[in-house]
Residue, then its C-alpha position, 0 to 999 in steps of 0.5 A: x213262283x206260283x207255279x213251283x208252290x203248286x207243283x209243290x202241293x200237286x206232288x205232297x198233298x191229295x188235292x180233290x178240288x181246285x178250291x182245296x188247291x186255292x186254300x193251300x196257295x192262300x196258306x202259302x201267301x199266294x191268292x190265285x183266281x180260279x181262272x187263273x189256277x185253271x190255266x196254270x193246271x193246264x200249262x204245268x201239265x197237271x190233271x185230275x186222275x181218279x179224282x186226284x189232281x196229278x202231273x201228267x208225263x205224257x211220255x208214260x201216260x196210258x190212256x184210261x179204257x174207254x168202254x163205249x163210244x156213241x155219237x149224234x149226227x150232229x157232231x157230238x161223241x160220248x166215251x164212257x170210261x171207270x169212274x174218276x177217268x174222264x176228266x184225263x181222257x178229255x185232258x189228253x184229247x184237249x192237249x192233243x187235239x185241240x187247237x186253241x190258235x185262232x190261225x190254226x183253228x181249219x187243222x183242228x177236227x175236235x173244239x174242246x171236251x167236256x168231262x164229267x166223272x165217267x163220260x167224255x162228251x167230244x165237240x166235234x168242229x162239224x157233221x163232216x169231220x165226225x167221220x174222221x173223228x170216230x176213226x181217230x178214236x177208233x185208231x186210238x181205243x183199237x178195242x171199240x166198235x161204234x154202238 
């Protein structure tokens, strides 16, 4: 029932913050955590693009331009994309990549993301699968060269 009424205002409403989202579901008698809301996001397939929350198709998505990738020697990466894009990027890459299975948890290369407005940071699982991470990246964004 939740899920329908946010689909619902996903699909006729701009939604800019998930407390605006919140505020609607209370408006149509549904009081939803933010943890909770946040996991229904996710599982509805739904992400913040260009400061908007939308539905994600991934069978139309296209990827935002990442303009440059950096990385520490410690397994972390940063892609930089336009303003209002790194949170679909980091969404794509969590759907993706990520493995939130305990049993599954050697297969995944990347832990997780962390999107800010224009910067994805990429927590990669270790120093040994950084490698193998930038030619993930590099296959994916064939335009990159790492810097």
């Amino acid at each position: 029932m939740v899920e329908n009424h946010i689909m619902n205002i996903i699909q006729n409403e701009q939604v800019r913050e998930q407390a605006d989202l919140q505020e609607l579901l209370k408006l149509r008698g549904c009081d939803v955590p933010q943890a909770t809301l946040s996991r229904k996001l996710k599982k509805l397939n739904i992400a913040k693009v260009d400061g908007v929350y939308k539905i994600i198709d991934f069978s139309s998505f296209s990827l935002p331009v990442v303009l440059n990738m950096k990385a520490s020697d410690s397994g972390l990466i940063i892609l930089h994309t336009h303003p209002g894009n790194a949170n679909s990027l980091a969404y794509f890459i969590d759907q993706k990549y990520v493995s939130y299975d305990l049993h599954d948890e050697q297969k995944s290369l990347i832990l997780g993301t962390i999107a800010g407005d224009d910067t994805v940071m990429v927590i990669v699982k270790n120093k040994i699968a950084l490698k193998e991470v930038i030619a993930l990246f590099e296959s994916l964004f064939p335009y990159l060269k790492m810097r």
